[in-house]
Structure formats: C-alpha cells, structure tokens
C-alpha positions as CSV (number, residue, x, y, z in Angstrom):
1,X,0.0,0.0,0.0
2,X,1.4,3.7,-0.4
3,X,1.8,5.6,1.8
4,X,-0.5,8.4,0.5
5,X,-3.1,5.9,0.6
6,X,-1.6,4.3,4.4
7,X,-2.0,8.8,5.5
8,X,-5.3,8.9,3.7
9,X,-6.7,5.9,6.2
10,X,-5.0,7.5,9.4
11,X,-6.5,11.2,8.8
12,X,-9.9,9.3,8.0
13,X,-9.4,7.1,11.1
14,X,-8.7,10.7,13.3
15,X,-11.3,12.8,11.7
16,X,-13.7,9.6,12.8
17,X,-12.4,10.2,16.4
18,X,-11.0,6.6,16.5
19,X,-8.2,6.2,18.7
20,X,-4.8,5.5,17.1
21,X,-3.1,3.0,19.0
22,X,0.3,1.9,19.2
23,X,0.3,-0.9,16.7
24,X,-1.4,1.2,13.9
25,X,0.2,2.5,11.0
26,X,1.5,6.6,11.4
27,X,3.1,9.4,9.9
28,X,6.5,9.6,11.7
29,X,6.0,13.3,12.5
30,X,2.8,11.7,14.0
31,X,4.8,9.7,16.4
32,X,7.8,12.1,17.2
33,X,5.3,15.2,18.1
34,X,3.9,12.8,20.7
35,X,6.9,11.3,22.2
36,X,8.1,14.8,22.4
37,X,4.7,15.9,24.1
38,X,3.7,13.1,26.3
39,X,7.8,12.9,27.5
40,X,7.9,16.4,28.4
41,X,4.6,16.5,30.3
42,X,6.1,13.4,32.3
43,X,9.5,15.1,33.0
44,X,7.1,18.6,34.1
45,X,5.0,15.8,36.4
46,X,8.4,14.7,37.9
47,X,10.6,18.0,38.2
48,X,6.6,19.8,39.1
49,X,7.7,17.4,42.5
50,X,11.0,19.7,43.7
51,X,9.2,22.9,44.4
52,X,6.3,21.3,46.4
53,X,8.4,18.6,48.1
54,X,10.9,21.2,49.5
55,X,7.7,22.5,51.8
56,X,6.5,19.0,53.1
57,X,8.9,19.6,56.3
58,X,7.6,23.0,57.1
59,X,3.9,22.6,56.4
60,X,2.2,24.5,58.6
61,X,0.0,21.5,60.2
62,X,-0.4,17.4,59.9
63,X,-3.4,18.0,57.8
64,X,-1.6,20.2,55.4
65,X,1.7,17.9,55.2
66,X,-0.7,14.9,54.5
67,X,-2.4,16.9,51.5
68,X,0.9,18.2,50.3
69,X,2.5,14.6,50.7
70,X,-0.5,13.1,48.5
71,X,-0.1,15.5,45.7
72,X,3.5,15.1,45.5
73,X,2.9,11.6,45.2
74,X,-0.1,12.2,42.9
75,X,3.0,13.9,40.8
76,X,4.7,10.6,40.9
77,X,1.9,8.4,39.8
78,X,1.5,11.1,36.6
79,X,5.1,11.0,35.4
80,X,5.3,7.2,35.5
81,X,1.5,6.6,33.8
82,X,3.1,9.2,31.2
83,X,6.7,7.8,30.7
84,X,4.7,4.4,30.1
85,X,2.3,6.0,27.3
86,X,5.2,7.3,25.3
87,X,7.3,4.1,25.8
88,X,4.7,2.6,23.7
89,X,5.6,5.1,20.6
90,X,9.3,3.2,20.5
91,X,11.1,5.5,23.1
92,X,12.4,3.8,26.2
93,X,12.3,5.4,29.4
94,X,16.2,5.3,29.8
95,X,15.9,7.6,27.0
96,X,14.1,10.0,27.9
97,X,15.2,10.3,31.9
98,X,18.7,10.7,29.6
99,X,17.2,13.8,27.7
100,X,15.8,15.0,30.7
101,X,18.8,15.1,32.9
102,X,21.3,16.0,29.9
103,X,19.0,19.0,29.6
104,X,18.2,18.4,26.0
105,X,14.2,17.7,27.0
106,X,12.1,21.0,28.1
107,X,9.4,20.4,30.7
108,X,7.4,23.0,31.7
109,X,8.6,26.6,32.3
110,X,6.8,27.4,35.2
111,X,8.5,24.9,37.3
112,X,11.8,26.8,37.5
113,X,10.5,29.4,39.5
114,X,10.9,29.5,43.5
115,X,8.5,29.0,46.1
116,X,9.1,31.1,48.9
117,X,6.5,30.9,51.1
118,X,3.7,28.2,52.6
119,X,1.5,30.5,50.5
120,X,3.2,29.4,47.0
121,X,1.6,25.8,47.8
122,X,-2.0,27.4,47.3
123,X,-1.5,29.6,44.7
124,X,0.6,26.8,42.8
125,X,-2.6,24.3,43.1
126,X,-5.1,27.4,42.2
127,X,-2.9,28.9,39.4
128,X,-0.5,26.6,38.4
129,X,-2.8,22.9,38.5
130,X,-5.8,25.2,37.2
131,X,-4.0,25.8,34.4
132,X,-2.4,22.3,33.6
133,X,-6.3,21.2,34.2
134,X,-7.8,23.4,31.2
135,X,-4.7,21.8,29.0
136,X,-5.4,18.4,30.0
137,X,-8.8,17.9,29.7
138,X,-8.5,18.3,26.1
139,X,-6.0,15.6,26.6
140,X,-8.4,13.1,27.6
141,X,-9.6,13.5,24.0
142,X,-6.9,13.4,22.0
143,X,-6.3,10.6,19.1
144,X,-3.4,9.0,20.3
145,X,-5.0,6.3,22.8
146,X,-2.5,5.3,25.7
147,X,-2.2,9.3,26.3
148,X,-5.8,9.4,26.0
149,X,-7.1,7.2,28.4
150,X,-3.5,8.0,31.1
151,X,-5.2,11.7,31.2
152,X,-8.4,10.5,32.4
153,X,-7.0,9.6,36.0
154,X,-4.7,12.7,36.1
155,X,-7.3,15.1,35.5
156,X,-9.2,13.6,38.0
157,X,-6.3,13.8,40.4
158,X,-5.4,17.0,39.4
159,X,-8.7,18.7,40.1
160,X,-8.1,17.5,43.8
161,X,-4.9,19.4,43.6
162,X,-6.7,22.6,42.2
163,X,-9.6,22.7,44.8
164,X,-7.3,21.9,47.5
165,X,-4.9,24.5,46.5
166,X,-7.8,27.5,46.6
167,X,-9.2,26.1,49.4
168,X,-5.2,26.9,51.2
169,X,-5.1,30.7,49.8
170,X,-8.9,30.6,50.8
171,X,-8.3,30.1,54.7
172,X,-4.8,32.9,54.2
173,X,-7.4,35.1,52.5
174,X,-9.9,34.9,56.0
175,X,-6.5,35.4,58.3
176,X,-4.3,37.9,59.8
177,X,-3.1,41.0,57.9
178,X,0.3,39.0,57.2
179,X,-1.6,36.1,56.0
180,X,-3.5,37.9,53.9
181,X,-0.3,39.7,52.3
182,X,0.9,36.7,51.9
183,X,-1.8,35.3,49.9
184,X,-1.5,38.3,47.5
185,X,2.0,37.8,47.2
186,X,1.6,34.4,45.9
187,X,-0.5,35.2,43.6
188,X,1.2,38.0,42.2
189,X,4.3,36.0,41.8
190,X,2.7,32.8,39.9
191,X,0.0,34.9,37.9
192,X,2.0,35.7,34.9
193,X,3.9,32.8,34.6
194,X,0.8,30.3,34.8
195,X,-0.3,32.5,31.8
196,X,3.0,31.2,30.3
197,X,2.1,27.4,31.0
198,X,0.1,27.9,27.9
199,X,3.0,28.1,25.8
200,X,3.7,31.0,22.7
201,X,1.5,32.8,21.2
202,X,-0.8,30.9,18.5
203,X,1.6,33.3,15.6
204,X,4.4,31.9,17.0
205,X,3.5,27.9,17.8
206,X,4.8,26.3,15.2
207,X,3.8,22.7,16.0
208,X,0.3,23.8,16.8
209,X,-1.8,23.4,13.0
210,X,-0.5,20.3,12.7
211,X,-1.7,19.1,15.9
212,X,-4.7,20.3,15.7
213,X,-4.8,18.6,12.2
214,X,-3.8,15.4,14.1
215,X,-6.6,16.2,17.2
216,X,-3.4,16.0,19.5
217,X,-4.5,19.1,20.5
218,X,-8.3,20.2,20.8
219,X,-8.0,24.2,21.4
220,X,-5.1,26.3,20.7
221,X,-2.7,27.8,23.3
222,X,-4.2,31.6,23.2
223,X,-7.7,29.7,23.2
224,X,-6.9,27.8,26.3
225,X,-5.0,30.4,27.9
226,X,-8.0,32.8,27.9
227,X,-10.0,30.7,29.2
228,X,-7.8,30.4,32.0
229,X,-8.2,34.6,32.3
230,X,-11.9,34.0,32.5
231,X,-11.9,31.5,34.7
232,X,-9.4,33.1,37.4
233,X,-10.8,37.0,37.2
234,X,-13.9,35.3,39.1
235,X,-12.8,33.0,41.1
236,X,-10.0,35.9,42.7
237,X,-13.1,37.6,43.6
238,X,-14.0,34.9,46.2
239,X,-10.3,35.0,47.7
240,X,-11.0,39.2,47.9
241,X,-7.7,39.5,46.3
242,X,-6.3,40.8,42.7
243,X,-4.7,39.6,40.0
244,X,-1.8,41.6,39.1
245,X,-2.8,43.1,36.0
246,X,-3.4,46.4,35.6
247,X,-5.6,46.0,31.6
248,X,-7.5,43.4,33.0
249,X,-11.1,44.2,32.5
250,X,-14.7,42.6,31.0
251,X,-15.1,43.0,27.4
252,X,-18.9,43.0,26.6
253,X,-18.3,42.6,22.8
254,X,-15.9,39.7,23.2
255,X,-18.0,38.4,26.6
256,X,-14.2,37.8,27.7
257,X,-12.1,39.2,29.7
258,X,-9.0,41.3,28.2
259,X,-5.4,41.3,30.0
260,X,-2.1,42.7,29.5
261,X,0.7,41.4,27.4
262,X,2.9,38.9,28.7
263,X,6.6,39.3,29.2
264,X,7.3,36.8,25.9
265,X,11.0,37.6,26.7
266,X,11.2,36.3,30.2
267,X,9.5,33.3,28.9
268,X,12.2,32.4,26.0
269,X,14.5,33.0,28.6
270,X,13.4,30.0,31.5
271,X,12.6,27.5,28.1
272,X,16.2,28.4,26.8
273,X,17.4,27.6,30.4
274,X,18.0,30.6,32.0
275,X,15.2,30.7,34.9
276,X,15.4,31.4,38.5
277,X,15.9,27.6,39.4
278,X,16.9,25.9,35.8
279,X,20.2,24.9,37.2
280,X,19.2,24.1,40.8
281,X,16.2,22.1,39.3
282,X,18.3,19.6,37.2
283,X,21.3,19.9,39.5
284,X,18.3,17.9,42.1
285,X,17.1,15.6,39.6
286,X,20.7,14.4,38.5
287,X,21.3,14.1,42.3
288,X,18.8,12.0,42.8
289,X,18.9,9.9,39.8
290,X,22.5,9.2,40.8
291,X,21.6,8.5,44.6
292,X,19.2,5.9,43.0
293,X,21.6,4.3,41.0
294,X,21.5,1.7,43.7
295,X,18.1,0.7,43.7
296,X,17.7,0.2,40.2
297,X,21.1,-2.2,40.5
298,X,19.5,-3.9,43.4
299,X,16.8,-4.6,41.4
300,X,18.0,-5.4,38.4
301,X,20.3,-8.0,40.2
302,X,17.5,-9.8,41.7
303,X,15.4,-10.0,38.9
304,X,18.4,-11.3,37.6
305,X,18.7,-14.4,39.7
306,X,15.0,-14.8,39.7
307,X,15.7,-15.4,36.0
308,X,18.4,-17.9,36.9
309,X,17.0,-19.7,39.5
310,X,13.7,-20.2,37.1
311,X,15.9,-21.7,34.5
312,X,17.5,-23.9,36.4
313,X,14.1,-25.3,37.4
C-alpha cells in the first residue's frame, strides 16, 4: 500500500475520532510530536515534585503535610503513567530520563521558579494545576489512545490538587493582615507565569496546526489560555484578592475578559534555560537519579537471579 493511501486511512481514522493505537500505522512526525509531548509532560509531572516537596517539612499543620504529601505523590503516579504511554511510541524510558537530565528535553517553564513561602503551595494548586487542568482535559480526547485514556486519571487527580490549593489561599485570605499579604504575594508571583504554561502565542507555535490537524490538540494555546483569564478574574473575587494586572477588565463585545501582554521575553528566557531555578532544578534531579543508582542495581540483580534460578528449574 502507499503511503498516500496508508496517510489517507489514518487522517480518516482521526477525523472519525477513532483512537490511534500503538500498533497502527503513522506518519513519523505523528509519532515524534507525541513522544516529544507526552515525554515532556512526564519530565514537568516529575521535576513539578522539587518545588512542592521542598515544603512538606515546614507545612504548617499534619493536615496540610498529608495533603501536600498526597499531591507530591499524585505527581509521581502522573510522570510514571506518562513515561509508560510514550514508551509505547518506541522511546524507552532510559531515554528520555537521559534527555531530561542532559538538559536536552524541556518540561514546563513554570517549574523553574521559587516558592518562597507556605502560601506558594496554594497559589501553585489554584494557578498553576488550574491551568495544567484546562490543557489536559483536552488531553483526555486526544487521538493517540495510551495518552488518551493516562489523562483521564490525572485530571481527576489534578482537580483534587486545584480545589485543595484555593481552598489553602482561601483560609490565608480569612486570616491575619500577614496572611493575607501573603496570599496576594503568591498570587502576584505565579499569575503571569501560569499565563506562560500555555506556551507561545498561536503566531508563533509552530507545532500547533498540525496538531490540531492530528486532534493531539483540541484548542489552541491563546484559546486555552484565555480561558484560563476567564476563569481566574472570578474566582479571585471569592479570595477578595487581585490579579496583578493592571488591563484586565470585561469585554462585553468579546463576553471575555481582556489582560495585559505577557513578558514573551522572560518566557524564551526560563525554556532556553535561564530561569530562576533551571540549574538548581536539574542539579536535584541528576542528584537523585545518581543517589538511586543503587536501587535500580539492586533490582536489576534480583530480577536477575529470579531469572536464573527459574531456568534452572
């Protein structure tokens, strides 16, 4: 069969919203855009751990260290469901924890900024999980199956971490005066760069007609990102705080809201590896790959004479 003919029964098969799975015939660029995708949302599920995990200690009460300890792990649970779907496109997971620690793999940009204070914890789970939510719902519908059906159990994970995060800048936003500065803080500091989660703008995404060509994607990035505008303008109402733009206002004609421009510059800057915490971030996860080096040995050496002792059997 050509392969005009073996593209013509793929695009038919997507436009049809049948799920391609791994064994199915695709385009290469078909199976490269989603390793790329799928292995950079598992590396931002696994470095997304450091700035969380680093306030687990100094949580402010058991309560909140148990919530904060389930999400981390929730985190966990993601990367590996994730590394798993996009083994299944021919990349092995040595691979990709190679690209990842080389520095060669992104992961996403908002991770390399610092959380300095309890009150980054909320405003990450408002801001920063509301965002990833938006993206990954459309997820749970895209064409390639394994990454399909892995996003139904994040989002539904994730949407714990959302709730539980606005529920933490809720109680700061009902506190003292310092509490309540804090809570603003937070939110100033993680606004813009959740709007960055989103990735470039639409004139500027290259990858992004072809994915939507494909049904990896369901919405483009300035379409998901203002909906993430929309969405947060009311619900910082309920917190009585702002968001730290000072063109953001209700457009009647558009029924959206309209906000400022966002600092494209500082963004090219933390993807090109130049962030706050770049360096400190894959200085952590080289540490502990290296610290685990162990573990995996361990393992592999008594799977090893499992094997051994079965064949001798």
């Amino acid at each position: 069969m050509q392969v005009q003919d073996l593209e013509k029964i793929f695009q038919d098969k997507i436009d049809a919203e049948i799920k391609i799975e791994p064994k199915d015939w695709m385009p290469e660029a078909y199976r490269k855009t989603n390793i790329r995708q799928i292995s950079q949302h598992a590396h931002s599920e696994v470095v997304g751990m450091l700035p969380e995990g680093n306030w687990i200690s100094r949580a402010p009460s058991l309560k909140r260290k148990a919530i904060l300890i389930a999400k981390v792990q929730d985190e966990a649970g993601h990367g590996l469901y994730l590394y798993s779907a996009a083994e299944t496109l021919g990349s092995s997971r040595d691979e990709m924890i190679a690209d990842l620690l080389s520095g060669k793999a992104k992961y996403s940009s908002i991770f390399n900024y610092p959380t300095l204070t309890w009150a980054d914890m909320g405003a990450i789970g408002w801001l920063v999980d509301g965002a990833a939510i938006l993206n990954q719902v459309m997820l749970c519908r895209t064409s390639y199956g394994p990454y399909a059906r892995a996003m139904v159990r994040i989002c539904k994970e994730e949407s714990f971490h959302q709730r539980q995060g606005f529920e933490s800048l809720l109680v700061l936003s009902k506190g003292t005066t310092e509490q309540k500065a804090m809570c603003q803080d937070a939110i100033n500091r993680w606004w813009w760069p959740s709007l960055m989660m989103f990735g470039p703008k639409d004139s500027e995404s290259t990858n992004s007609d072809q994915s939507m060509k494909w049904k990896i994607k369901r919405k483009t990035n300035d379409e998901l990102r203002q909906q993430f505008v929309d969405m947060a303008a009311m619900q910082v109402k309920v917190l009585g705080m702002t968001l730290p733009d000072p063109d953001l206002k209700w457009n009647e004609e558009r029924k959206h809201y309209d906000f400022g421009e966002i600092n494209w510059e500082e963004f090219w800057n933390v993807v090109k590896g130049n962030g706050p915490c770049n360096k400190q971030r894959l200085a952590a996860r080289n540490k502990a790959h290296d610290d685990g080096a162990w573990v995996r040995e361990a393992a592999m050496a008594y799977q090893a004479k499992k094997e051994k002792k079965r064949n001798a059997a």
